[in-house]
C-alpha positions in Angstrom: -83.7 -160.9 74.1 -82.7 -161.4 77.4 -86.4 -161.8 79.8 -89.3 -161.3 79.2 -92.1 -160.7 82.0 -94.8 -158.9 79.2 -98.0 -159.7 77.3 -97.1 -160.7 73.7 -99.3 -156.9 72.9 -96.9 -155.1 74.9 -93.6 -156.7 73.8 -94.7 -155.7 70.5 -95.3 -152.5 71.2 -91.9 -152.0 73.0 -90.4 -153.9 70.0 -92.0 -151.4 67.4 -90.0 -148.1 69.3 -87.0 -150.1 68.6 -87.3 -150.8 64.9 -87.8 -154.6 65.8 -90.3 -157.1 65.1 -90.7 -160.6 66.7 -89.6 -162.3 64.0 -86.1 -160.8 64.3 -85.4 -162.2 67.7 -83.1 -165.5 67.1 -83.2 -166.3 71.0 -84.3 -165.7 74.4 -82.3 -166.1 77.4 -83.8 -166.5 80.7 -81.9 -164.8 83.8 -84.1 -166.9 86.2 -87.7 -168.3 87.0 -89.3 -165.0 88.8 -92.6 -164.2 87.1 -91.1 -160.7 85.6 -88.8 -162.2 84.2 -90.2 -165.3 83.0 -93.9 -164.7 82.7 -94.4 -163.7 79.2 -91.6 -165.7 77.4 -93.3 -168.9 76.4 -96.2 -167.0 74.9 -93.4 -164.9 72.9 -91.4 -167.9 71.9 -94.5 -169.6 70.4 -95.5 -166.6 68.7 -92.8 -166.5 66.8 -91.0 -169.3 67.0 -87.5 -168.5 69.2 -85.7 -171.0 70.9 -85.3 -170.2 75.0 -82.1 -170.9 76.6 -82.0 -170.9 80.7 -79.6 -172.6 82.7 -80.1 -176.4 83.5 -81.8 -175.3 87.5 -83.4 -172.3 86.0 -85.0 -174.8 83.1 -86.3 -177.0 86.1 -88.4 -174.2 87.4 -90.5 -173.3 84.5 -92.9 -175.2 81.5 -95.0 -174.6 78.7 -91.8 -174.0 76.6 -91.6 -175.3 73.2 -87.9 -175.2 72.8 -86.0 -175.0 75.4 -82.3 -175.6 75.8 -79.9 -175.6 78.5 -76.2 -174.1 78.8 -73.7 -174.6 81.8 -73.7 -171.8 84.0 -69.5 -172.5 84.1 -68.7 -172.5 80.8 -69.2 -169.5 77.8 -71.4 -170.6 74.4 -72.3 -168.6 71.5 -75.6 -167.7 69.9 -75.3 -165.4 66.3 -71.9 -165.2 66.3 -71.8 -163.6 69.9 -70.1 -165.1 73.0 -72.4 -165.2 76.1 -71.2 -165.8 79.4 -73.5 -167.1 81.8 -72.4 -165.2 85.6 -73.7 -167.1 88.6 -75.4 -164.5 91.2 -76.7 -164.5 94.7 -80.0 -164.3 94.2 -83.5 -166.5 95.5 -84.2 -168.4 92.7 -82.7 -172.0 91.4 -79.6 -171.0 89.5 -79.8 -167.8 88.4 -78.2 -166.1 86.1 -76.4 -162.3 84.5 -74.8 -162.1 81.7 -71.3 -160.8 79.7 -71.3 -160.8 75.6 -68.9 -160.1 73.8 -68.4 -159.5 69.9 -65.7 -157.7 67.6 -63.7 -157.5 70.8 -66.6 -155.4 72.2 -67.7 -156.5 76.0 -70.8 -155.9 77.5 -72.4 -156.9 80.5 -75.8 -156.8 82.0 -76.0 -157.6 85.6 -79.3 -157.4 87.6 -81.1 -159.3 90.3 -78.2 -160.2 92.9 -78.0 -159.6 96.3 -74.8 -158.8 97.0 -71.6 -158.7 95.2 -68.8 -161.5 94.7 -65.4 -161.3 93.6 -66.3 -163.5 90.7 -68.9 -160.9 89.0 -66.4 -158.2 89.5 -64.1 -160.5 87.5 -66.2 -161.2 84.7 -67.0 -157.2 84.0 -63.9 -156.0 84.6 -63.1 -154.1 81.1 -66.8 -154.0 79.8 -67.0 -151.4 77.0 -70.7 -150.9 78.2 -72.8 -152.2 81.6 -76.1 -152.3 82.5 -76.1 -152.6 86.1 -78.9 -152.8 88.8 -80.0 -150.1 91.4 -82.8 -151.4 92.1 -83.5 -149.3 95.9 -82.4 -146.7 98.2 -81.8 -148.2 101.5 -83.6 -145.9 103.6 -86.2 -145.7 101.6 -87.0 -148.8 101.7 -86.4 -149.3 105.7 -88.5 -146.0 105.9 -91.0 -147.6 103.1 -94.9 -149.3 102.9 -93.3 -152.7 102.2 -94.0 -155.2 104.4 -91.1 -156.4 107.0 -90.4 -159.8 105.5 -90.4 -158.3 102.5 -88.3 -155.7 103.1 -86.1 -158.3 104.6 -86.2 -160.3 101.1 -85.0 -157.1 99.2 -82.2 -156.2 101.7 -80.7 -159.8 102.0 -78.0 -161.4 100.2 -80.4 -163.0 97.9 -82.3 -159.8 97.2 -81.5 -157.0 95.3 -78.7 -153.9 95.1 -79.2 -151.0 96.3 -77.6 -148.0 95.2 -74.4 -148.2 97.2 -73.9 -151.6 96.8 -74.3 -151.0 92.7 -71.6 -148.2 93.6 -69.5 -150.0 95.8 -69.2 -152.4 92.5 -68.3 -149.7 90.2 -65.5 -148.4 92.3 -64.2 -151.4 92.5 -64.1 -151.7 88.2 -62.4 -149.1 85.5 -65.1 -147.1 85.2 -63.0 -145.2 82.6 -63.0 -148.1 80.0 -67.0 -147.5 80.0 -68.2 -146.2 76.9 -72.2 -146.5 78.4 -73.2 -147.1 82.0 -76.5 -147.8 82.2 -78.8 -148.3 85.6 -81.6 -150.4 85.4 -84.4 -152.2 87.8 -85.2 -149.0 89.7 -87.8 -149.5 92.1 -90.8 -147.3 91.7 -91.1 -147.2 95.7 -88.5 -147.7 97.0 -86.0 -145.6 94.9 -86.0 -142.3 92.3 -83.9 -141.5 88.9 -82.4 -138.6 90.4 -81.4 -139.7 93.4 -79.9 -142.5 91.5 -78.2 -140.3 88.8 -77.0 -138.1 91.6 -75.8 -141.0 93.9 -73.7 -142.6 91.1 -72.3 -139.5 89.3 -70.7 -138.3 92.5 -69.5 -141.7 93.6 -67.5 -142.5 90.0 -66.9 -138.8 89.4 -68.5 -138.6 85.9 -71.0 -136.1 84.4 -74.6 -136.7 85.1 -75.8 -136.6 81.9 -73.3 -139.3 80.5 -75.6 -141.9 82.6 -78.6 -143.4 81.4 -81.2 -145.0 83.8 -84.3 -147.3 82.5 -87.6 -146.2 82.4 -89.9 -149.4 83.2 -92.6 -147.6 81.0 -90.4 -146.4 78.4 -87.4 -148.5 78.0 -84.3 -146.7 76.6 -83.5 -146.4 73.0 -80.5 -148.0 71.5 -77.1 -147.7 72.4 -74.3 -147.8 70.2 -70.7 -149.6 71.2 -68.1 -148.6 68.8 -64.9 -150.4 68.1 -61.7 -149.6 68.3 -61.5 -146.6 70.9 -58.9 -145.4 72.4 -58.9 -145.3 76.6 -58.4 -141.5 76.7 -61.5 -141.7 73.8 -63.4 -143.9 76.2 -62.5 -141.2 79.3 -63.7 -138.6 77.5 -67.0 -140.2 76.8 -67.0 -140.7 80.7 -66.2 -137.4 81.5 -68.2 -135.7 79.5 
C-alpha cells in the first residue's frame, strides 16, 4: 500500500472492491507527511499489524507509528520480493518521496505530488511498462479558480503540484510506446476535469482516448494487469489502440 489518508471504515471498504482485506497488506509506504497522505496510516497499521516504511525526513515528521522503518531515499531496497526505488521530488514537505518497482523484469512507477519535473525522475521512469502519473490541475482553472492567492501560489510553485502540461511535457519527454497502462491520478475536483484531462493527454502523446485511465477519488480504479514478456510493437499496439 503506498498512502493512506482514510478512516480504517473506508480503507476497508475500498479494499473489499478489490478482493483485498487488511490482513493481506505486508507494508505501507509513506510518500510524505501531508495529512492525505499520512492521516489514516497509523490507525491502519495497528489494525492489522503492517510495518510502515517512510524515508528517514519523512519518518521525522510523523508519530503514533508502531513500526516504523526507514529506507535511504538514494539507494533501492526490496519488500516481497519486489525492488522499490525511492525517487526524490520537488515537493513542500521534509523529504518526500515517488516511487519505481520493479518485479519479473516488469517496471512500474507511480509519481505524484511534485512540483516540477527533474532530469532525475525522467531517468528513473524511463522504460516503465506501466505509470501512474499526476495531473493534478488545469492552469487556468486554477488562476481563474475560488482558491485563495497564496494558495494558488502553493499549487503552482515548484514545490506544488503538476498540472496537466507539465505531466505532458514529462511524457513527451519518455517512450510513451513502451507503456502497456498510463494511468492519471490526483485530479483536482476544482481546479481540473477527466475529460479535459483525457483530452489534453491523448492529443499530446497521440494515443487513443480510451487506452488512458484516470482515478476516480470516490471510486478508485480496478486492477490493472502488467504482462510479461511483450513485444515493443505488442506494447504500441496497446498504446494505440
Amino acid at each position: 500500500m503506498i498512502d493512506n489518508g482514510f478512516s480504517i471504515k473506508e480503507t476497508d471498504k475500498r479494499m473489499q472492491r478489490l478482493g483485498v482485506a487488511g490482513g493481506d497488506v505486508s507494508a505501507i509506504l509513506v510518500t510524505h507527511e501531508h495529512g492525505d497522505h499520512v492521516g489514516g496510516v497509523a490507525r491502519y497499521a495497528r489494525r492489522y499489524n503492517i510495518p510502515v516504511w517512510a524515508s528517514h525526513g519523512t519518518a521525522a515528521m510523523i508519530s503514533n507509528i508502531d513500526v516504523l522503518q526507514c529506507f535511504n531515499s538514494h539507494k533501492s531496497f526490496e519488500l516481497g520480493g519486489i525492488s522499490i526505488e525511492p525517487v526524490l521530488v520537488p515537493h513542500d514537505a521534509r523529504e518526500p518521496t515517488q516511487f519505481v518497482f520493479r518485479s519479473n523484469d516488469l517496471k512500474l512507477g507511480v509519481m505524484t505530488d511534485t512540483g516540477s519535473i527533474t532530469q532525475h525522475m525522467v531517468d528513473v521512469l524511463m522504460d516503465c511498462d506501466a505509470l501512474l502519473l499526476e495531473c493534478n490541475y488545469d492552469r487556468d482553472m486554477l488562476l481563474n479558480g475560488a482558491y485563495p492567492e497564496s494558495l494558488k501560489r502553493r499549487v503552482m510553485g515548484d514545490w506544488g503540484h503538476l498540472d496537466n502540461q507539465q505531466a505532458i511535457d514529462l511524457l513527451q519527454r519518455l517512450n510513451t510506446d513502451e507503456l502497456q497502462h498510463l494511468v492519471l491520478a490526483h485530479v483536482s475536483e476544482k481546479n481540473n476535469s477527466h475529460e479535459l484531462v483525457l483530452d489534453s493527454v491523448s492529443r499530446a502523446i497521440e494515443c487513443d482516448r480510451a487506452w488512458l485511465d484516470v482515478i476516480d477519488q470516490d471510486e478508485g480504479l480496478p486492477w490493472r494487469m502488467l504482462a510479461e514478456n511483450v513485444s515493443s510493437f505488442q506494447k504500441g499496439e496497446m498504446h494505440a489502440r
